[in-house]
C-alpha positions as CSV (number, residue, x, y, z in Angstrom):
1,X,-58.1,-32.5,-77.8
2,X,-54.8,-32.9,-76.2
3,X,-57.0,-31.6,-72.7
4,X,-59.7,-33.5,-73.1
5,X,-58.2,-36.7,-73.9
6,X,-56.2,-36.7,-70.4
7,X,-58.6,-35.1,-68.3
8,X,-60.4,-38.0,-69.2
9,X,-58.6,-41.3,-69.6
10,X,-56.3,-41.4,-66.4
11,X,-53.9,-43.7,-68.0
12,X,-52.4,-40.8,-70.7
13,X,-50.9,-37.6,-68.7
14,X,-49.7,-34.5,-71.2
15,X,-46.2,-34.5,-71.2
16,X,-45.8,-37.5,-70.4
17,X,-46.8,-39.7,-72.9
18,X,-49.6,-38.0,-74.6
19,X,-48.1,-34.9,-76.8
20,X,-49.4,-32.5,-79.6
21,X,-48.0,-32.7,-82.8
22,X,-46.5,-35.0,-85.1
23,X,-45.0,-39.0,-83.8
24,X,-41.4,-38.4,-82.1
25,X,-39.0,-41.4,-81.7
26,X,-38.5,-42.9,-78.2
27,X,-35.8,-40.5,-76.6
28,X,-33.9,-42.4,-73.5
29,X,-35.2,-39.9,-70.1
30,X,-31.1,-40.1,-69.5
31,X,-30.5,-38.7,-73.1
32,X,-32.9,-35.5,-72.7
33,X,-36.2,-34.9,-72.3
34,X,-37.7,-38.2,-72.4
35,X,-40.5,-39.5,-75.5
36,X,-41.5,-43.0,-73.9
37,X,-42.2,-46.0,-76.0
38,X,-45.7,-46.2,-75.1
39,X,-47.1,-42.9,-76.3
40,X,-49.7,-41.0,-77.8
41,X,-49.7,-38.1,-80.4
42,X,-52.5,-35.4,-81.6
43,X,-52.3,-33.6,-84.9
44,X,-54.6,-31.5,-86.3
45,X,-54.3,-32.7,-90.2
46,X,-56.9,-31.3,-92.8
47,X,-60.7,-31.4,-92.7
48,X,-63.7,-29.2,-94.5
49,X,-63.7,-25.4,-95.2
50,X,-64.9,-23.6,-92.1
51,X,-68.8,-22.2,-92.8
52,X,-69.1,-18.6,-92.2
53,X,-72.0,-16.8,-90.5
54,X,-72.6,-13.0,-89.9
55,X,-74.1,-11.9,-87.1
56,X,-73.8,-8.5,-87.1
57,X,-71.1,-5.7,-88.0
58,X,-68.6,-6.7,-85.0
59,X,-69.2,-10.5,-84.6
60,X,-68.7,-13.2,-87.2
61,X,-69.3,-16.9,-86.1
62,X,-67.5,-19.6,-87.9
63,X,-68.5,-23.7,-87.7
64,X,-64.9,-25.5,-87.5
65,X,-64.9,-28.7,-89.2
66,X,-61.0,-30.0,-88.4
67,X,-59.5,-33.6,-88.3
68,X,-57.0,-34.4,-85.9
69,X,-55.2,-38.0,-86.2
70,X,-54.7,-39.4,-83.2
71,X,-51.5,-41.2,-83.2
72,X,-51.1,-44.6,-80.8
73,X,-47.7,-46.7,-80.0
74,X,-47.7,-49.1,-78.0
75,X,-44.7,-50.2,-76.0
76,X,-42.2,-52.7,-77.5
77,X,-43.7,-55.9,-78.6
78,X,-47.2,-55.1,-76.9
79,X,-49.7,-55.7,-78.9
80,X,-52.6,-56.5,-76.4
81,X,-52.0,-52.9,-74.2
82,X,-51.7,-50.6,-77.6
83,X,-54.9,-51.7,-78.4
84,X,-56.2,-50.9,-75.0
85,X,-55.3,-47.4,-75.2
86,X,-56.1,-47.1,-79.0
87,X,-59.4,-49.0,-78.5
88,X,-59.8,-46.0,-75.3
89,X,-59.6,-43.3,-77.5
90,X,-62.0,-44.2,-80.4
91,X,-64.9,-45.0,-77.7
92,X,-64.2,-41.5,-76.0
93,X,-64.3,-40.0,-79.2
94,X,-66.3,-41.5,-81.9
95,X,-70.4,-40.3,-81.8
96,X,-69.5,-37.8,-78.6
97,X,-69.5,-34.2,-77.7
98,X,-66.3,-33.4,-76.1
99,X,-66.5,-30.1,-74.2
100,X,-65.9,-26.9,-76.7
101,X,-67.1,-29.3,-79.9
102,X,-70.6,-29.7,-81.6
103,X,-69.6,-33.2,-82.9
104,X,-67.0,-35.9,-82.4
105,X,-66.9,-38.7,-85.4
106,X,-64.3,-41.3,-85.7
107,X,-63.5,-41.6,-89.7
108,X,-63.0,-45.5,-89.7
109,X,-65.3,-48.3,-87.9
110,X,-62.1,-49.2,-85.3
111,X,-58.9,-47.7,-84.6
112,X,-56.7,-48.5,-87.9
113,X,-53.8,-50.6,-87.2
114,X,-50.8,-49.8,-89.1
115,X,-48.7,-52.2,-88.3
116,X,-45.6,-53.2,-86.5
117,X,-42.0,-50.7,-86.4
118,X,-38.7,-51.8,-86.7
119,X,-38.0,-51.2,-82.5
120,X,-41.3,-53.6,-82.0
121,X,-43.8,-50.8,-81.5
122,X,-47.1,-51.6,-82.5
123,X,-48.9,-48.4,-83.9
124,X,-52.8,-47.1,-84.5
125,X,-54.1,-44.6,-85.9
126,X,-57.8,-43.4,-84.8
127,X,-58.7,-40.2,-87.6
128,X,-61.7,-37.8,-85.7
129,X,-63.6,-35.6,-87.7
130,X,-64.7,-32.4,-85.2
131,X,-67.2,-30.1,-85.1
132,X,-67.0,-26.7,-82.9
133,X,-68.3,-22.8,-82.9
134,X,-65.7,-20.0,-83.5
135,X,-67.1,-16.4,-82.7
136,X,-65.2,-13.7,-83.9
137,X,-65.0,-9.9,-83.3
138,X,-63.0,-7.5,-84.6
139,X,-60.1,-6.4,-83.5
140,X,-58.1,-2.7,-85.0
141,X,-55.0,-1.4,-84.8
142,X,-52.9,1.1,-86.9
143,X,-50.9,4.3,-86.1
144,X,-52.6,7.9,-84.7
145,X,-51.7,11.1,-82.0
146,X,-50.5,10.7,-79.2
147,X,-53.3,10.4,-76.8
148,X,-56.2,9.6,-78.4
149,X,-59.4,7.9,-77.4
150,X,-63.0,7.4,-78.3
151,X,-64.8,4.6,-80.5
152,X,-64.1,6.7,-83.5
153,X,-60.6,6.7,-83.9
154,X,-60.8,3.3,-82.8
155,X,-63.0,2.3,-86.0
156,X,-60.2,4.9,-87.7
157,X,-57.6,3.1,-87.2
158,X,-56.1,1.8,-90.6
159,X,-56.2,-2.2,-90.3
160,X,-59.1,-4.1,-89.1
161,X,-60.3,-8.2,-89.2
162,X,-62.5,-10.5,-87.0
163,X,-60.4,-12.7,-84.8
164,X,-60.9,-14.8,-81.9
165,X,-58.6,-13.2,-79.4
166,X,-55.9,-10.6,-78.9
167,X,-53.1,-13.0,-80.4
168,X,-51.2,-11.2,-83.2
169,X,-48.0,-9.9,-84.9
170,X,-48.2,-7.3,-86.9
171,X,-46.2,-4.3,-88.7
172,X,-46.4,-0.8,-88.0
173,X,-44.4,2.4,-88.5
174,X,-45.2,5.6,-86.2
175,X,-43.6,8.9,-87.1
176,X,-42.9,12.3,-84.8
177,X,-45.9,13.0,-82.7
178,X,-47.6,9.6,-83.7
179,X,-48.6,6.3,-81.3
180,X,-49.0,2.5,-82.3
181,X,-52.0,1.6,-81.0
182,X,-54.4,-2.4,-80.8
183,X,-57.8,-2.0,-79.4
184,X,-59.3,-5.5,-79.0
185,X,-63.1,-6.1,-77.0
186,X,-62.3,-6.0,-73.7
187,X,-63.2,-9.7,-72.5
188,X,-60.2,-10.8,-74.8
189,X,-58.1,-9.7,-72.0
190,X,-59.3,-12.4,-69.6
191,X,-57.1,-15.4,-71.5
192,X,-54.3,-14.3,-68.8
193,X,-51.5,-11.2,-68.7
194,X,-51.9,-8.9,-71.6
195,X,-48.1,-8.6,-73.0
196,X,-46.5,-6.6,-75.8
197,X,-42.9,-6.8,-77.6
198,X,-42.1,-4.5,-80.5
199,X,-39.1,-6.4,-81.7
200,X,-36.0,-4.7,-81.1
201,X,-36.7,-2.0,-78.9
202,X,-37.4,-1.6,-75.2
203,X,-40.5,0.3,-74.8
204,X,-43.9,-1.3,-75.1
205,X,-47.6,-0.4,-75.0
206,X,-49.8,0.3,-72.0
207,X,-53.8,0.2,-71.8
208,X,-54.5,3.6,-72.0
209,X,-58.6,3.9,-72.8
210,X,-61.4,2.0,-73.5
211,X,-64.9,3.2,-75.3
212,X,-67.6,1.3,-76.9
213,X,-68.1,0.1,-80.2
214,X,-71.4,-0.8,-81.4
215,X,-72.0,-2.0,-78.3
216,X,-68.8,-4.1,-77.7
217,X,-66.1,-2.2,-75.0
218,X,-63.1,-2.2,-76.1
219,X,-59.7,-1.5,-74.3
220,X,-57.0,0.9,-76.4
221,X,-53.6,-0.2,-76.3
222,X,-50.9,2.8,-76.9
223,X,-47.3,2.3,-77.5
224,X,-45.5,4.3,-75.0
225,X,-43.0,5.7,-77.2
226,X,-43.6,7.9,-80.3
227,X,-41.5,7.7,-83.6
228,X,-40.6,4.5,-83.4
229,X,-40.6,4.0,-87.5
230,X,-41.2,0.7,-88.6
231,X,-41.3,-2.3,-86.0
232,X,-42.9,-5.9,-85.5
233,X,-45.2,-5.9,-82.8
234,X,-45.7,-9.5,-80.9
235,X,-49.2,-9.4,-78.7
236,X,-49.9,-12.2,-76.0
């Protein structure tokens, strides 16, 4: 939303003063990195229980259905250019179809005006109820010998759940003669530089394989180190 919002309004830049998460305070530039007084804040804050669709043994679809509060301030004692910006983001949002969403609904009629701070900032609140697709696939990992390949071990492997992408920490314990290994469908790898950290240790896994399941390719990750007992394993 964050994206969206200043790729299309030129007057909020990311960083700047349009920022995921929660309302900061106004932070002087001179005391650190700066939160202006006129600024804008995205949180993703509730919404409906995601609906579930299968669509077969290695894909699961989800329909999202988040609300993000969309949080405006204006700049000391400016009424008139707060309500500009928080009168901007209802009409990009409300009854649209951002790119990535089904839907776009503003929750109230107008931006909700919640009144004035103690440092003068006037402050709006516009609530979007959202609608997007999640596919899912599943992704395995577990503990096997060293060197092995094929779909079958792959769909061997102890642990298995649908996911979006690679992203994941997870615990496993290899003894003598035994690999860690993640296989994930292979056009997960295309959200930038694959990158694994067991925690506390040096060593890491390499892409050693790949093989199709039911009808998905999947790349084999193998740590590059046996017996590494028990160890958190960070994948990016």
């Amino acid at each position: 939303m964050v994206n969206h919002i200043s790729s299309t309004l030129p007057q909020f830049s990311t960083g700047s003063n349009l920022f995921a998460g929660p309302v900061r305070p106004y932070i002087n530039p001179s005391e650190g990195p700066g939160i202006p007084h006129q600024a804008t804040f995205c949180l993703q804050s509730g919404g409906f229980n995601p609906v579930t669709f299968m669509i077969g043994g290695q894909y699961r679809k989800q329909i999202v259905y988040p609300t993000v509060e969309i949080h405006v301030r204006s700049n000391p004692f400016d009424f008139p250019g707060g309500q500009i910006l928080a009168n901007a983001i209802f009409n990009l949002l409300d009854r649209k179809t951002p790119e990535g969403y089904i839907d776009s609904k503003v929750v109230t009629g107008t931006p909700m005006y919640l009144g004035m701070d103690e440092d003068g900032h006037h402050n709006w609140v516009v609530s979007v109820d959202l609608t997007y697709a999640l596919q899912e696939r599943v992704v395995y990992w577990g503990v096997g010998p060293v060197a092995s390949t094929g779909s079958a071990f792959i769909e061997a492997l102890a642990t298995n759940e649908y996911a979006p992408f690679r992203y994941r920490t997870m615990t496993l314990t290899s003894g003598v003669g035994e690999s860690m290994y993640y296989a994930f469908p292979v056009d997960f790898s295309t959200e930038g530089a694959v990158a694994f950290n067991i925690v506390g240790d040096a060593s890491t896994f390499s892409m050693t394989s790949t093989a199709t399941v039911s009808g998905i390719t999947y790349q084999l990750w193998e740590s590059t180190l046996t017996n590494l007992g028990a160890k958190t394993v960070e994948v990016t």
